[in-house]
VEXDOFI-473917 format. One record per atom (N, C-alpha, C): residue in one letter; x, y, z. Coordinates in steps of 0.001 Angstrom, whole numbers, plus 500000, padded with zeros to 6 digits. Atoms other than C-alpha are relative to their C-alpha. Example, Ala and Ser with C-alpha at 12.3 -4.5 7.8 and 13.67 -1.06 7.14 Angstrom:
REM residues 2
a500890498810500000 a512300495500507800 a500900501200500000 s499180498810499940 s513670498940507140 s499230501090500730 
This chain:
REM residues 400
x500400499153501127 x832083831200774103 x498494499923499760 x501256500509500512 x828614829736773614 x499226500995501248 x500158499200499267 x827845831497776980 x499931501358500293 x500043498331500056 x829071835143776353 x499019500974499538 x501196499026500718 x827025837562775149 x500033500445498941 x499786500193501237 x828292837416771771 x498890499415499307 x500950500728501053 x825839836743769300 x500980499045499271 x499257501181500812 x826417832706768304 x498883499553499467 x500975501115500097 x824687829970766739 x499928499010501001 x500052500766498301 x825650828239769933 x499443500202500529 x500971499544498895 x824265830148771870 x498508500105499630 x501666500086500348 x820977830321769783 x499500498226500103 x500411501439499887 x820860826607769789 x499834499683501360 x500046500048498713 x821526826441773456 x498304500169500070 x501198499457499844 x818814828309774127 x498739499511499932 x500888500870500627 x816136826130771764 x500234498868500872 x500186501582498829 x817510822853773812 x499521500809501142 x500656499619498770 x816765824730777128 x498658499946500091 x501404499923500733 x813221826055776036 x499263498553499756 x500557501417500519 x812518822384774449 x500026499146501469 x500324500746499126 x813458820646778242 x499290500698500742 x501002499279498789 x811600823384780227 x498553499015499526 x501378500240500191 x808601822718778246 x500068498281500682 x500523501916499619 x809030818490778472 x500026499782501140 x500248500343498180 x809857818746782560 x499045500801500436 x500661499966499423 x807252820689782984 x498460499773499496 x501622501120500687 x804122818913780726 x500601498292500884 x499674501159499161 x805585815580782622 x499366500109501693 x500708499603498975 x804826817547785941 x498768500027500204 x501073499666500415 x801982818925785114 x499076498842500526 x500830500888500201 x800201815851784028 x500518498587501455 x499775500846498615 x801988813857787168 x499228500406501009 x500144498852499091 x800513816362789470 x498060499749499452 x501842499881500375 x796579816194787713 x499629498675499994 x500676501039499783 x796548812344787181 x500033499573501787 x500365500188498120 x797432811908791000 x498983500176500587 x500553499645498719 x795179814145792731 x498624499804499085 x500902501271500314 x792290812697789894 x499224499196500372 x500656501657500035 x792181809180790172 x500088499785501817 x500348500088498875 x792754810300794510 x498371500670500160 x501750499633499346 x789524812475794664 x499332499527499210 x501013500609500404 x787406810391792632 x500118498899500532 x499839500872499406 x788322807654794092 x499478500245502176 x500804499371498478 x787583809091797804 x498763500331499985 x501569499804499805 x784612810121796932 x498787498466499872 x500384501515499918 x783671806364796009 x500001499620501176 x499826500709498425 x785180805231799324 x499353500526500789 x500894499388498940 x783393807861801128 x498544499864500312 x500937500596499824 x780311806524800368 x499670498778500060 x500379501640500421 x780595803131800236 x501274498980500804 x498936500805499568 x784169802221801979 x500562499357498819 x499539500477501153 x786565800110800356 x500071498030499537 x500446501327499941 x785089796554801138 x498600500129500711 x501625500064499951 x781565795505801500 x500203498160500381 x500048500862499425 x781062792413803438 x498413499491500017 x501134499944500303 x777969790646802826 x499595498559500246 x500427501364500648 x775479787275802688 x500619499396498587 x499692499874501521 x777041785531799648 x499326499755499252 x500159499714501282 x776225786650796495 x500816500214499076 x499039499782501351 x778540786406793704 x499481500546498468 x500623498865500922 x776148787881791003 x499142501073500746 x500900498710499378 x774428790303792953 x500544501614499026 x500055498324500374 x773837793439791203 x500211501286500882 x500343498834498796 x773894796970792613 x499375500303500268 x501485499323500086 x770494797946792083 x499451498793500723 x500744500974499251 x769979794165794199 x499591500663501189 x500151499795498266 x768440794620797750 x501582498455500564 x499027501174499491 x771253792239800155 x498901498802500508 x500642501116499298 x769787788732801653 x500464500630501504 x499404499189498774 x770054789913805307 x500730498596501078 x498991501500499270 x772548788110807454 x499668501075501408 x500221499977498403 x772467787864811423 x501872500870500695 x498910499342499532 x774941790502813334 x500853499088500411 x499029500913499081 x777960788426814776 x501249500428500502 x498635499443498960 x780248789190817219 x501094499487499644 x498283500866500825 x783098787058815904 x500300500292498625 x499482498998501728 x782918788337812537 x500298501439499953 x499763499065499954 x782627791468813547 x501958500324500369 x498235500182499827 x785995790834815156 x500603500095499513 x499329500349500894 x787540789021812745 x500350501355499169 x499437499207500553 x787171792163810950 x500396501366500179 x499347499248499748 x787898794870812924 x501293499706500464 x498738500101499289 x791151793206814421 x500888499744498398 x498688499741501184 x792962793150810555 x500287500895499746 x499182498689500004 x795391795278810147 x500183500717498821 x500380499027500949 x794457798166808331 x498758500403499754 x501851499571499963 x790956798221808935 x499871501075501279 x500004498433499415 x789986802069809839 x498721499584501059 x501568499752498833 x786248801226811289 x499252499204498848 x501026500551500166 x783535798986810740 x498489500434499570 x500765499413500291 x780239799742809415 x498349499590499449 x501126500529500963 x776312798356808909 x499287500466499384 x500830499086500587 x774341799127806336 x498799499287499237 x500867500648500847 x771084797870804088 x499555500985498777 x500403499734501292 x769603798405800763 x498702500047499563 x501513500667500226 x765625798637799910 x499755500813499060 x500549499822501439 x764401799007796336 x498619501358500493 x500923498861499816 x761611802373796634 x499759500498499019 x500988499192500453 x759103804667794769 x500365501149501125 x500101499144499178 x759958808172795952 x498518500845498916 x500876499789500233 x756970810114795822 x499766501423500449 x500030498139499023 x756389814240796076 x498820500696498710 x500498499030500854 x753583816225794116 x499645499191498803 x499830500888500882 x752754813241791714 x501393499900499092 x498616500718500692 x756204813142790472 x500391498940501178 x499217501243499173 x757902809786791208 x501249499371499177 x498270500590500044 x761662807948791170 x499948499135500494 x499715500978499578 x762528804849791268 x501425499875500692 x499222500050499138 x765090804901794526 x500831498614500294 x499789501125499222 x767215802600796338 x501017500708500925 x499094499140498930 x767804803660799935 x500412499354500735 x498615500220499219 x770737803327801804 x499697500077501246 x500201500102498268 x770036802299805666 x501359500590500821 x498869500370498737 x772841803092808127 x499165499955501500 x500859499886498569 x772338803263812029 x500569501336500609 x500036498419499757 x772843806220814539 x501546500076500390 x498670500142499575 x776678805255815145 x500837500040498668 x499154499762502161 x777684805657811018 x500624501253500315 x499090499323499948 x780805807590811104 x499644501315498888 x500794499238501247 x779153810782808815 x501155501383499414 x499203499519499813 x782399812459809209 x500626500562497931 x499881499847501766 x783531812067805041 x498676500196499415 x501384499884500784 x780043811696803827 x499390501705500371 x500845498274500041 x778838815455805495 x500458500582499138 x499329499127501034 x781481816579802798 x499137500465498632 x500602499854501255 x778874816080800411 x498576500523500260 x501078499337499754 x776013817837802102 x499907501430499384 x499868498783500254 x775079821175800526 x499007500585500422 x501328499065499160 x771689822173802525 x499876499022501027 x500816500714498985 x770132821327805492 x501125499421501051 x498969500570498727 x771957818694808529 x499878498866499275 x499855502075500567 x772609815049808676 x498601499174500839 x500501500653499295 x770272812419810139 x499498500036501466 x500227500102498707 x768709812893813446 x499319498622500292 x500299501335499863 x768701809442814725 x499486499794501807 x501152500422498954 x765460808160817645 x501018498531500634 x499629501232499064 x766591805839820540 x499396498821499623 x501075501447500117 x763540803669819890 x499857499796498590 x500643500391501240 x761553803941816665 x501307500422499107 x498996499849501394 x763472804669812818 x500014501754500039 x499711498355500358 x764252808300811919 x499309500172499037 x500833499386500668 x761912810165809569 x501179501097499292 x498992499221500701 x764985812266808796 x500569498843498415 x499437500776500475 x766280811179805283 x500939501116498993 x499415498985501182 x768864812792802340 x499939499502498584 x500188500045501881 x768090813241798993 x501416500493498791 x499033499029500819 x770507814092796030 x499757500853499425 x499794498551500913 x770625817311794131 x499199499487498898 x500465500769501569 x769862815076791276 x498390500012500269 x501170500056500277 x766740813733792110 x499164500860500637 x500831499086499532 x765635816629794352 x499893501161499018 x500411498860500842 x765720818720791011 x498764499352499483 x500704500828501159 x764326816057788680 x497807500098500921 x501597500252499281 x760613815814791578 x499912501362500438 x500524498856498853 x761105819744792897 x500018499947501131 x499923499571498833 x761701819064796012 x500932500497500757 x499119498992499649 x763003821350798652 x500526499960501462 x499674500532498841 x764624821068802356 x498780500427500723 x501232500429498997 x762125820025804670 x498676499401499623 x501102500589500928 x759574818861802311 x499768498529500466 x500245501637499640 x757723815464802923 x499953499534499196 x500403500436500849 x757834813033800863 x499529498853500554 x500534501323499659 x756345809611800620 x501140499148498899 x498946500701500191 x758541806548799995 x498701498750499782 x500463501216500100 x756564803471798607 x500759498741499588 x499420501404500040 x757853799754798940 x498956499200500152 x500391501493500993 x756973796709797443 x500313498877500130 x498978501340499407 x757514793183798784 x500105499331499571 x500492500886500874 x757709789971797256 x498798499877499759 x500982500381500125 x754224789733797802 x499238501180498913 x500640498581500292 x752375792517795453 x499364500476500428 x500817499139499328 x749840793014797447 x500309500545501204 x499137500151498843 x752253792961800473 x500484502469499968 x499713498395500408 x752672797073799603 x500014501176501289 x500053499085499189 x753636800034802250 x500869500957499440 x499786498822500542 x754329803677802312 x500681500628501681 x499824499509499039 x756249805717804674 x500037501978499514 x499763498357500094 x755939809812804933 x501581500285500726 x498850499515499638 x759601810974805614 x500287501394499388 x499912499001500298 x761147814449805990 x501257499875498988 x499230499946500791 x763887815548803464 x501196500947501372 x499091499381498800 x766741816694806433 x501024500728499099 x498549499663500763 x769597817363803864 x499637500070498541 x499581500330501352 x770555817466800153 x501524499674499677 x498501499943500088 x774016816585799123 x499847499167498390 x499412500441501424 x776041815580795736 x501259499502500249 x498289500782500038 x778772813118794881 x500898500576499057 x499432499898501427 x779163814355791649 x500158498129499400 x500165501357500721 x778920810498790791 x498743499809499413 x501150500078500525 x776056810321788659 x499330498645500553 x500193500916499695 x775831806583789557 x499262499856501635 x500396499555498465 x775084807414793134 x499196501306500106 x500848498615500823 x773129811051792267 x498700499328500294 x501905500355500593 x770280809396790510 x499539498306500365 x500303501236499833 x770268805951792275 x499368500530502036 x500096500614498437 x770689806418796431 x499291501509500992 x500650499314498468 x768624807752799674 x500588499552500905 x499247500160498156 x770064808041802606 x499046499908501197 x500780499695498818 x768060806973806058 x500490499145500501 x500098500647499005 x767720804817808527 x500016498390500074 x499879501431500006 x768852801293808761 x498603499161500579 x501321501170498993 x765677800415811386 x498793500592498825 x501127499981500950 x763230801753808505 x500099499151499131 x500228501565500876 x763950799044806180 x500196499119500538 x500504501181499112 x764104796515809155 x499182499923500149 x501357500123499748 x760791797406809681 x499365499669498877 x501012500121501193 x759505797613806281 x500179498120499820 x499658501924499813 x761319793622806049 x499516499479500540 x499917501108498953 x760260792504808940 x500913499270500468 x498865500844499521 x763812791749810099 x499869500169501629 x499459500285498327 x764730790648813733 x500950501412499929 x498957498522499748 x766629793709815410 x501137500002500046 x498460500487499992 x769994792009814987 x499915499794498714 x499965500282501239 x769170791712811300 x500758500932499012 x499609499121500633 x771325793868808824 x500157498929498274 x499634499921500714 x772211794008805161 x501571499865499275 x498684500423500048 x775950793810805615 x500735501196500560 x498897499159499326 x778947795659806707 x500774500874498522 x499318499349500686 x781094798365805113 x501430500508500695 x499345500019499632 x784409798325805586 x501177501508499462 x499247499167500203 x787029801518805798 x501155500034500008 x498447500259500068 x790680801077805123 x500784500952500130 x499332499500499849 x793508802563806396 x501199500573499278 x499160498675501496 x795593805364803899 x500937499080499401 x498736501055500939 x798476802902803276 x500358498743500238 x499977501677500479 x797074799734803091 x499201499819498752 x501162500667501318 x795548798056799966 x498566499018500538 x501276500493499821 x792120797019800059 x500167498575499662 x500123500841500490 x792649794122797792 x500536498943501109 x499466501430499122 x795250792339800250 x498984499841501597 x501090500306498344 x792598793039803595 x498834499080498753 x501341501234500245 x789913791348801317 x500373498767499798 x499299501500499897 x792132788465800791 x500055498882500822 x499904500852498678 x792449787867804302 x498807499547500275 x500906500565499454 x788975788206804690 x499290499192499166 x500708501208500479 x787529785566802415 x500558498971500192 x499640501386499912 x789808783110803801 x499443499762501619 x500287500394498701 x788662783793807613 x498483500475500569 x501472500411500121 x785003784205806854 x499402499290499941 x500714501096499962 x782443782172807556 x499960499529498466 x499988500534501219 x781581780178804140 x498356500425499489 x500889499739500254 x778166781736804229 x499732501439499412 x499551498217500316 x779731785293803661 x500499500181499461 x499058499714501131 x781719786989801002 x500140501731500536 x499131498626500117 x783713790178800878 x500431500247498715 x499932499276502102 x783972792425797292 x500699501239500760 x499233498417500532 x786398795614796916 x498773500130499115 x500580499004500666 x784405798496796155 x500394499855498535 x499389499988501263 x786700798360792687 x499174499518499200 x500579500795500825 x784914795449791783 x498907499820500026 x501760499922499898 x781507796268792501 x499347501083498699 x500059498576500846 x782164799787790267 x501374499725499501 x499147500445501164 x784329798146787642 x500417501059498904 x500089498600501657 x783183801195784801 x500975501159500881 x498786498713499884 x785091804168787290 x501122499862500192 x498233500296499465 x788321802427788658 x500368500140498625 x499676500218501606 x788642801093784870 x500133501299499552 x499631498357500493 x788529804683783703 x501106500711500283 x498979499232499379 x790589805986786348 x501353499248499516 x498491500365500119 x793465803660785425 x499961500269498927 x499366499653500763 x793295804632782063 x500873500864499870 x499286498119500102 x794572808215783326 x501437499468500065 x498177500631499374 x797768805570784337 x500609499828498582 x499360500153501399 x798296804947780294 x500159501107499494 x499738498929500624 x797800808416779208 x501188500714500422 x499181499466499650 x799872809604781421 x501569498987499521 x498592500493500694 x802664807188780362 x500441500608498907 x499719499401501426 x802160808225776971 x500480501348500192 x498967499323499654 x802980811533778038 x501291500420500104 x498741500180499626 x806024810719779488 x501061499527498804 x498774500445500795 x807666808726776722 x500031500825498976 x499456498779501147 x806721811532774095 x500768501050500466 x499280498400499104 x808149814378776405 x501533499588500109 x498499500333499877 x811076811738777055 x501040499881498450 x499459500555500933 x812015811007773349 x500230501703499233 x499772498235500096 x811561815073772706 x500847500486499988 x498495499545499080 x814006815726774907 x501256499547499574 x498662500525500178 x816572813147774332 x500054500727498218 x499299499385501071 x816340814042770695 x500031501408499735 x499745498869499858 x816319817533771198 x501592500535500407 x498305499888499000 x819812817285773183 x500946499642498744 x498764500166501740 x821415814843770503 x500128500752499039 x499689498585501165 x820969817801767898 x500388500748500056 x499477499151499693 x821624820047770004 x501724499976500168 x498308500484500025 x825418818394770836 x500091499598498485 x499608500471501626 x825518817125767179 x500665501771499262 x499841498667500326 x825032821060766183 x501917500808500219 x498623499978499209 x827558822024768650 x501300499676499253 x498522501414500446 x830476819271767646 x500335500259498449 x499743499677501323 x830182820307763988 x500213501405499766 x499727498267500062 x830333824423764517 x501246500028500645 x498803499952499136 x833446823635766855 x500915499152499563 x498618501356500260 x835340821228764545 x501007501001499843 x498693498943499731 x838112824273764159 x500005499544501227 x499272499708498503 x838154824575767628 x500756498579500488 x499954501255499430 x838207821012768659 x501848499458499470 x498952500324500187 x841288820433765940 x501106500938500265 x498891498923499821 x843294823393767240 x500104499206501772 x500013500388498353 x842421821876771311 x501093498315499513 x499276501207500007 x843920818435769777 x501637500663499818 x499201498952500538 x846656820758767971 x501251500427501079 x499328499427498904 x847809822088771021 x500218498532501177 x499747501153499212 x847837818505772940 x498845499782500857 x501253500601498987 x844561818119774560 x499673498738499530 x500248500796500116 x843194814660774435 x498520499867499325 x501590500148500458 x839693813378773027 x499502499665501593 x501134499839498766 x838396812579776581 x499498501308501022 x499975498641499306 x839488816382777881 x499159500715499191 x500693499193501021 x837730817737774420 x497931499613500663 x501783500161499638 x834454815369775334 x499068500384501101 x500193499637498178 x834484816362778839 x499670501708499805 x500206498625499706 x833990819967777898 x498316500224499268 x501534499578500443 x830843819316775242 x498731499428500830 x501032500428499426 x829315817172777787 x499910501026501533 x500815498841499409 x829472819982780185 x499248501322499528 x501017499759500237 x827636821560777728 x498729499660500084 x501304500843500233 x825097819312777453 x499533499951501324 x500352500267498583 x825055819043781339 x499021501452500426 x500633497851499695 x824228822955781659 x498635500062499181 x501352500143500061 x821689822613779402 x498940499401500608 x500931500983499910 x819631819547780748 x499861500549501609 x500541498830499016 x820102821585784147 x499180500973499947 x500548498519499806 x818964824607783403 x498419499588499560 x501322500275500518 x816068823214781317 x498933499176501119 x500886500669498872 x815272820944784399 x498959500915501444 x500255499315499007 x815224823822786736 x499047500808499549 x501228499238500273 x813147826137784620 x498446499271499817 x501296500707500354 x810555823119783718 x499289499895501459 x500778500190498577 x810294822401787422 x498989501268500871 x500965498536499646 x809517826274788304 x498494500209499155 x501670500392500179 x806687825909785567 x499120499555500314 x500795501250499356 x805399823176786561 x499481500289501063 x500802499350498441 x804886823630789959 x499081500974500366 x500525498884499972 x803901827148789131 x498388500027499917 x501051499561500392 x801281826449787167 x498796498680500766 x500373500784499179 x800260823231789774 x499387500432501453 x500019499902498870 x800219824996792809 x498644501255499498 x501101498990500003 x798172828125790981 x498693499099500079 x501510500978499512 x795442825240790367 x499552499683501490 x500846500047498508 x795332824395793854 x499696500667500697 x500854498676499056 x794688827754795632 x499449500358499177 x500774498965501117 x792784829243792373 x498872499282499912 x501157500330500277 x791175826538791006 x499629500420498647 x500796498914501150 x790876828257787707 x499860498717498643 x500824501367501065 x790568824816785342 x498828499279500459 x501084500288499697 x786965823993785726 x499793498586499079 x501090500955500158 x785021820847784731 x499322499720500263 x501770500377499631 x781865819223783874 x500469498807500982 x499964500808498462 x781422817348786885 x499039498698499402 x500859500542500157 x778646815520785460 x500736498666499068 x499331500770500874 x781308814031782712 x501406499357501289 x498268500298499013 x784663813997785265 x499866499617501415 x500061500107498435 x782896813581788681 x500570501634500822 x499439499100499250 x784731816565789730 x499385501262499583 x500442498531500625 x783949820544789296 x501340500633499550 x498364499599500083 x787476821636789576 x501203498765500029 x498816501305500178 x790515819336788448 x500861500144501141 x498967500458498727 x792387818181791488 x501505500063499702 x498508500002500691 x795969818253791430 x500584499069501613 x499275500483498748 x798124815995794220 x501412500275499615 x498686500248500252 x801640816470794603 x500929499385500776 x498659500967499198 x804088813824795791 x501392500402499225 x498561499651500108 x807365815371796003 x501486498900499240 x499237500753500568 x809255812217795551 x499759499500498253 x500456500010501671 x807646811537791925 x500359500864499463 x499752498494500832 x808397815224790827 x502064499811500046 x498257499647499657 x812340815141792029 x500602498551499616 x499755501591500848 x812350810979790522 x500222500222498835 x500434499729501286 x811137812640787039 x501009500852499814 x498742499071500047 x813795815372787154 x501491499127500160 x498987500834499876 x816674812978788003 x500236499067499345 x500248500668501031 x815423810742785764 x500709500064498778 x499730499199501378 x815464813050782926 x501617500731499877 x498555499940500165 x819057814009783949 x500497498834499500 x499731500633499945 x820203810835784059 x500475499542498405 x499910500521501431 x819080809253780627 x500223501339499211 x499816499281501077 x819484812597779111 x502013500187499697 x498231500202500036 x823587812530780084 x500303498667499554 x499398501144500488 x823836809068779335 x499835500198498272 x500079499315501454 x822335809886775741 x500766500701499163 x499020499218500954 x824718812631775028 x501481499385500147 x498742500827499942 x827676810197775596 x500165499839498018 x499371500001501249 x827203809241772030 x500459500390499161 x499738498248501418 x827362812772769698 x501251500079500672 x498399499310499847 x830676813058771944 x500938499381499690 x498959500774500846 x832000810096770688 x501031500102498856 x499187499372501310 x832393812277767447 x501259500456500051 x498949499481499310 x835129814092769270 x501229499400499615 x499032500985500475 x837686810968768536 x500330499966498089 x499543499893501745 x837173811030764358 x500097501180500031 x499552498390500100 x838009814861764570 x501412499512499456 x498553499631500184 x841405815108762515 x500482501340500137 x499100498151500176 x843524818216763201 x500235500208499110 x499754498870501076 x844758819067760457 x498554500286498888 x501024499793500550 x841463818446758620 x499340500865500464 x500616499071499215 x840002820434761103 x500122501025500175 x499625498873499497 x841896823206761607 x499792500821498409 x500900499653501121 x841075823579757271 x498982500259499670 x501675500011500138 x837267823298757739 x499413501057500254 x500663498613500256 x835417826103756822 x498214499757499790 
């Protein structure tokens, strides 16, 4: 009856529970679907510049803005850490404090060495003019990349020279190198933006005075479905005692920390959307069970039982928490999948890292959350059917 096309209050109530789980399965989606793909591309974009371990001389306060103490290449360490499992590729790199210099504007830099074998494969992602590095057999490269950031903040433009001044312990110890500008690129990490240059590992060996086996440290790349934390584990127990290994995480404490907050909001989410729901249902069967006490004492009346009576409102309740599942999921998705070919929710990048909000979707999380929400929402309506049992017939079949 609640079904026909009879105008009921059943059927208008129906209706309101449906409506009420579309919306909660698909704001649960939704926000499953935006914190994922998130806290993945901001997080990649970290790793892409930096890997997800940093291997180094030890320093246990070392800052970021430090230069490294330079440690001696070694073939057995190197080992050690390409043969653990889950390590993508190996990687050296250094750090040297700079004065960039163009047109009397100047920035206080700190550029990023690699050598001519740096995997540039993720990092070109963030090029937006110009090429990458052209790296010399012999001498350092004169090629270097600037960010967006500070190539607004000095005016400069691709191909432009600038001058790079460094500063040694000694003050008077002072040199300058002329380098071209090869590239521009953006992280959208402000932290990286308005801090790092990109060049040539043998230009700050030279400016040091390091031996040609001398580096700054290694950067390590991890493989999709391993954890960083347990490869750095291994490696501070089978490192020399002169070396240390840091997760990226814990070098850039302020963005992970952020990003996991998106892991509380999004809970919160969930348990308001879940408590919505469930009490949306119980009212809805409560409603129900009290518009059908006639019926119910005419079904006893006639010899039906209370478990054959409960068995019919909880396939009400079942039809609803279906139907509402199936329409939330078509939202959801709908309006998930339009973000990822459209694109049409923008952000400041400058605040979110990103321009456009990411969306990831893992299938098994979406069809967990739906099964879920069946689940506890049928176990829930067990109780309103309990009512079913204090139903008297003859009281019932009086009730007006």
């Amino acid at each position: 009856m609640a079904f026909s096309h009879q105008q009921s209050f059943s059927r208008f109530i129906i209706r309101l529970s449906v409506g009420a789980t579309t919306v909660g399965i698909a704001a649960m989606i939704i926000t499953l679907c935006f914190v994922n793909g998130f806290q993945q591309t901001v997080g990649n974009k970290v790793y892409s510049f930096w890997g997800q371990i940093r291997v180094q001389h030890f320093e246990p306060d070392k800052s970021m803005m430090a230069e490294e103490v330079p440690i001696q290449k070694n073939k057995s360490v190197e080992q050690i850490m390409q043969t653990q499992p889950g390590v993508a590729k190996v990687q050296a790199f250094a750090t040297k404090s700079a004065v960039l210099s163009f047109k009397q504007n100047i920035e206080g830099i700190l550029v990023k060495g690699i050598e001519a074998n740096y995997d540039s494969t993720q990092f070109k992602s963030f090029l937006t003019k110009g090429h990458w590095i052209q790296f010399n057999d012999t001498a350092y490269s004169k090629d270097i990349l600037v960010s967006e950031q500070v190539a607004s903040l000095l005016q400069i433009q691709l191909n432009d020279t600038v001058t790079l001044y460094f500063v040694g312990n000694d003050q008077s110890n002072t040199s300058y190198r002329k380098l071209r500008v090869a590239g521009l690129y953006k992280t959208g990490i402000e932290e990286y933006d308005k801090v790092f240059l990109i060049g040539d590992l043998k230009l700050i060996a030279r400016i040091n005075d390091w031996a040609p086996d001398q580096i700054g440290g290694y950067e390590i790349f991890i493989k999709p479905n391993y954890k960083a934390d347990s490869v750095n584990q291994v490696l501070l127990n089978d490192l020399p005692t002169e070396w240390m290994s840091r997760t990226v995480n814990s070098i850039y404490p302020n963005i992970f920390d952020w990003l996991a907050i998106q892991d509380m909001n999004r809970n919160v989410i969930f348990i308001i959307m879940a408590i919505v729901a469930i009490i949306n249902l119980i009212t809805c069967l409560l409603i129900l069970i009290l518009e059908r006490t006639r019926m119910i004492g005419v079904l006893k009346a006639v010899g039906a039982n209370n478990r054959l009576i409960s068995r019919i409102f909880l396939y009400y309740a079942a039809v609803i928490s279906i139907r509402g599942i199936m329409a939330g999921f078509v939202m959801g998705m709908g309006l998930v999948l339009l973000q990822q070919y459209t694109g049409f929710i923008q952000l400041d990048e400058s605040a979110y890292y990103v321009k456009t909000a990411p969306v990831l979707i893992i299938w098994w999380q979406i069809l967990l959350v739906c099964l879920t929400t069946f689940v506890v929402s049928f176990l829930i309506m067990l109780l309103p059917a309990l009512l079913v049992k204090k139903v008297n017939p003859i009281q019932a079949i009086q009730f007006k």
